[in-house]
N, C-alpha and C positions, 0 to 999 in steps of 0.2 A: 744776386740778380733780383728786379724788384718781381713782383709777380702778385697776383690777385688771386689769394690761394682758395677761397670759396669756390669762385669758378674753376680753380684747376683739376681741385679734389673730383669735381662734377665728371670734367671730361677724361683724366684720366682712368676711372673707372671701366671705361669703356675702349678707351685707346688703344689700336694695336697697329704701328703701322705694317701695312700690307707689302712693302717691298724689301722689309729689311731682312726677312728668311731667306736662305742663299746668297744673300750681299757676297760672303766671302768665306772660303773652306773653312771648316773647325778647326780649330786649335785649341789647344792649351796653354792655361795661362793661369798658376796657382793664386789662388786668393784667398784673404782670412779676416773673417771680419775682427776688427780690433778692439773696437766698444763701441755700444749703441745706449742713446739712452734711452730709459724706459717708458711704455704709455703713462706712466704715472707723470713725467716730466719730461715732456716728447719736445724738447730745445729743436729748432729748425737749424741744424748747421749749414750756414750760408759759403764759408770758407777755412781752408786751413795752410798751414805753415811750418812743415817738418825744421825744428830749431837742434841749434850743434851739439845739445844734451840728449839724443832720440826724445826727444817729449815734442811735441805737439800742440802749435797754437789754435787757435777753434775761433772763429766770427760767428755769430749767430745772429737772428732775425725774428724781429718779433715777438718784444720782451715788454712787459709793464713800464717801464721805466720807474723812477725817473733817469737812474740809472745802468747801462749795461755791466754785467759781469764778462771780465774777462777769467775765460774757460784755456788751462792747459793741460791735456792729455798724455798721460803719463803711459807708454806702452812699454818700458820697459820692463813692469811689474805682474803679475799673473794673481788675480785677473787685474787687465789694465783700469786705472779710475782716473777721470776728472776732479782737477782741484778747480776751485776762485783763486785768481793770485790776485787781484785788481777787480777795479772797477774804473769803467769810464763817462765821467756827472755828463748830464743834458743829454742823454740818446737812450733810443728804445731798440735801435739796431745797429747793428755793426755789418759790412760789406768786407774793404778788401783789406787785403793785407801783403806787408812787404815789408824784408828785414835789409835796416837799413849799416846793419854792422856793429862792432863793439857791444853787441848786448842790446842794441837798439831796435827798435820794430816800429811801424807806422801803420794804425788801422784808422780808415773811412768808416765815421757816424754820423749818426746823427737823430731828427724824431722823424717818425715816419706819420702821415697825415695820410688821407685819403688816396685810395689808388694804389696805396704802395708804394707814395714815392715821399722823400723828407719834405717835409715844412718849408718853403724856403728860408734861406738864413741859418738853421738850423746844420746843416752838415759842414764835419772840419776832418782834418787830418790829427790824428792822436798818437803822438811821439811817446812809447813807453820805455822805460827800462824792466829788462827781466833777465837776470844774470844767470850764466848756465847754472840749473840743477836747486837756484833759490824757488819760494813757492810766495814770493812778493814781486810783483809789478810795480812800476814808481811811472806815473804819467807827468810825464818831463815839460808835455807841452802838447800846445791845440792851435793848430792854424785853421782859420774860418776859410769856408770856400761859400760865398754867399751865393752868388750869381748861378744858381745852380737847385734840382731839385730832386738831381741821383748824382750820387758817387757810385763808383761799384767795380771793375776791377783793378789792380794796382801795382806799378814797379817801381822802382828804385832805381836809378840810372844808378852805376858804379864809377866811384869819385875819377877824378882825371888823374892818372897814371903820370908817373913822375918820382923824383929821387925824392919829395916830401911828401906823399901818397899813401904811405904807409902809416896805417892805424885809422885813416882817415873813414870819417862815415858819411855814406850819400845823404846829399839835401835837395836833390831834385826828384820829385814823382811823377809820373805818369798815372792819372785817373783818367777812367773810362765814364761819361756822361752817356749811359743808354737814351735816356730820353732826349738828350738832345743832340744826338748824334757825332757825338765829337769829344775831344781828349784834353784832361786841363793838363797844362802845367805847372806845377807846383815847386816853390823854390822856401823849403824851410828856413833858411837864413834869413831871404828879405822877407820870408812872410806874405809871399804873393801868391796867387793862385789865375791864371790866364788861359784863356781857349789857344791852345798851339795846333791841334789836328785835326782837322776837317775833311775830309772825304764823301762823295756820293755812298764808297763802300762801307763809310763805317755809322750811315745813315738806319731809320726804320722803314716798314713797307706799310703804312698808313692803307694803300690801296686792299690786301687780304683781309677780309672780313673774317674767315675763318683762324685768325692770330688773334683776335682780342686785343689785350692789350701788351702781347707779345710784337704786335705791331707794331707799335711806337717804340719798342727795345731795341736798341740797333745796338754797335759796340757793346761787349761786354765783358768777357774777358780779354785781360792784358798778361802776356808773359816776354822775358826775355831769354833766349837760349842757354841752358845751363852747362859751365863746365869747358868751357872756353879758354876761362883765363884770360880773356878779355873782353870785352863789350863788341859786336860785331856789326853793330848800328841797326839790328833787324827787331822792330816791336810786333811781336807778333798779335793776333788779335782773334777772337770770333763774335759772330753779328748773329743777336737771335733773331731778330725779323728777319732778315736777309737769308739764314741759313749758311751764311758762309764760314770759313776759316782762312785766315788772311795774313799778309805784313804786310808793313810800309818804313821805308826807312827815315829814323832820328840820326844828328849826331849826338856826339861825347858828351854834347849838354842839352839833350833832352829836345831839341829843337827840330822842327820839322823839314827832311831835306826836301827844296821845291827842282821842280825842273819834271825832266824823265826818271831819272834816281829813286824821284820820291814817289813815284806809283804803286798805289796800292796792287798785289801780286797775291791775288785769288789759288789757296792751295787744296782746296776742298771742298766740295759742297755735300749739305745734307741732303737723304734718302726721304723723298715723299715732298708732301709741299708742308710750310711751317703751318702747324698748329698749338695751341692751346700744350698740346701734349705731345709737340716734333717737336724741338726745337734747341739749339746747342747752348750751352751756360759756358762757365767758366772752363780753364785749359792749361797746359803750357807746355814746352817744350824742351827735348835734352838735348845730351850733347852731340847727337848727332843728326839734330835738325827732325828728329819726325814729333808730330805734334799728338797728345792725350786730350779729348774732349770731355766734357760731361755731355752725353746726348740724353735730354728726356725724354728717351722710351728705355728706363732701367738700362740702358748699356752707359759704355766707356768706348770712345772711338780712338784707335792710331789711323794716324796718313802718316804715310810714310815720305818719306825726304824725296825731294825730284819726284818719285812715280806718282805720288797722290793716292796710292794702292791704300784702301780701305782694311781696316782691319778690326773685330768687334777682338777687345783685350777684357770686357770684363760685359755678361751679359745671358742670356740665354741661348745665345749659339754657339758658349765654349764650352768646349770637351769638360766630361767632369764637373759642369760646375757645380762649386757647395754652399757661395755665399749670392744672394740677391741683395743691389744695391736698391734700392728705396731713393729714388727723385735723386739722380745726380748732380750736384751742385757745382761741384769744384774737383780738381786735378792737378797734386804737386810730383813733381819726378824727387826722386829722393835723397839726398845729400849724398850717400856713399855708394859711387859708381860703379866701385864691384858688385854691388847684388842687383842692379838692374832692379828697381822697383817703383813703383809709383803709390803715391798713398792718393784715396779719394774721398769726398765728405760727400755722405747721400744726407741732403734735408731731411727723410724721415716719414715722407706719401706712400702709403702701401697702395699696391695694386687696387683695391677696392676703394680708393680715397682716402681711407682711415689715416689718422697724424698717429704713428708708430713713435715716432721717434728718430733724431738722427744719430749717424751712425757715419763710423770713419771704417775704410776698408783698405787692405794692404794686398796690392797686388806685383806678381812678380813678372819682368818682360820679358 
């Protein structure tokens, strides 16, 4: 998510919101930070992507260019370490990410300009190979998304089911435009990239003086529910100006349903009014419909399915707690259903503003 981290550093210094003690009883909920990196090279991790080897894809933000290293996190090793397997030319930052199958992966870059936000022209979709457990990347391909001046969250529709369906890899995305309120489509084969999803809800709130530039952030992350075993038509989403957490329904190909169907269906809202240092990032959801936030006030928020019952799973109001997340960015649930976990990527803002470093955290639900 794009963000204007001079000012953020400033106000979360100071940030506390006032309503969120007593939100919702303690619990527990183990957690372990996995690896952080150092002030000496404090990477802003923007996003992540638990891959079918336990290793760990990493987006970052905020890089010299000219261009980005792709970062994957090896946790299976003690202590766990980042390798480069790749790099992707023309970008200073990397956004979303989404595995598109067979070894395939697709992350949103591109250069970033003023504000936080890319260059126009500049940002595309970056089709890699990275084969389980090799420590080489191979960038297959680069689809231009011009018309545009944020990329930032991202899915992968899953191919059309069918008796020639197998082996098959998705070529339709789902990006989330913060700043201009709306979702492209993206179709890797013809190479297009089109506004499909538009909403009031997945707009920014321009009117709150007190968001910054958090205000023109609307949509920003995109998830689809994990572990289905089929696509359920539900894109799930959250909006940082707005404060919300949301769906609206696509079909099987990525298309926006219109009518009554396609109503955006508000499943959560945030605690306090959106600030500089309120305000939710990236998300997504499991298989059984309750959704993981990254909230910036150091938590991780569950809503739970139907109730909308709030729950802090990673933060200063759970029982025990031993790791602090550092500016939450992003929230994957985890490939292997039995242990119930979620991995998270904190950017790296310490309480006092200082750039620490980011840092990936494993928590268990």
């Amino acid at each position: 998510m794009f963000r204007p981290l001079t000012a953020i550093l400033l106000v979360l210094s100071h940030f506390i919101p006032a309503s969120v003690a007593g939100r919702s009883r303690k619990e527990s909920f183990p957690a372990q930070e996995i690896f952080s990196f150092p002030p000496s090279n404090p990477v802003f991790i923007e996003n992540l992507l638990p891959l079918p080897d336990n290793r760990i894809l990493l987006s970052h933000f905020g890089a010299p260019g000219p261009d980005t290293a792709i970062y994957v996190l090896n946790s299976t090793t003690y202590p766990a370490s980042v390798s480069i397997v790749g790099w992707l030319p023309n970008s200073t930052s990397q956004t979303g990410i989404a595995a598109l199958g067979e070894n395939h992966y697709a992350i949103t870059a591109g250069i970033v300009g003023t504000n936080f936000e890319f260059i126009k022209g500049t940002g595309a979709v970056y089709v890699i190979e990275l084969k389980n457990g090799e420590n080489k990347a191979k960038v297959v391909d680069r689809v231009p998304v011009p018309n545009t001046i944020n990329l930032n969250g991202l899915v992968a529709i899953p191919p059309l089911r069918g008796k020639h369906s197998k082996g098959k890899r998705s070529h339709i995305l789902l990006s989330a435009d913060s700043r201009g309120g709306r979702v492209f489509r993206i179709d890797l084969k013809a190479r297009t990239a089109k506004v499909e999803l538009t909403d009031a809800k997945l707009g920014g709130d321009p009117s709150n003086p007190e968001a910054g530039s958090i205000a023109i952030t609307g949509v920003n992350g995109l998830a689809l529910r994990k572990g289905q075993g089929r696509f359920d038509g539900w894109l799930y989403f959250a909006n940082s100006a707005q404060g919300i957490v949301g769906r609206i329904k696509v079909d099987e190909r990525g298309y926006q349903v219109v009518g009554k169907k396609g109503k955006v269906e508000v499943l959560g809202w945030i605690t306090g009014r959106v600030t500089l240092g309120n305000f939710f990032d990236d998300m997504d959801v499991d298989e059984q419909e309750n959704v993981y936030v990254g909230w910036v006030t150091e938590r991780v928020l569950k809503i739970g399915k139907g109730t909308g019952k709030q729950t802090i799973v990673l933060g200063p109001e759970v029982v025990n707690r031993t790791v602090e997340v550092r500016y939450p960015t992003a929230v994957k649930v985890g490939l292997n259903g039995k242990k119930k976990e979620i991995f998270v990527a904190g950017g790296g803002i310490g309480g006092d503003g200082t750039m620490l470093g980011g840092q990936v955290i494993r928590v268990g639900i």
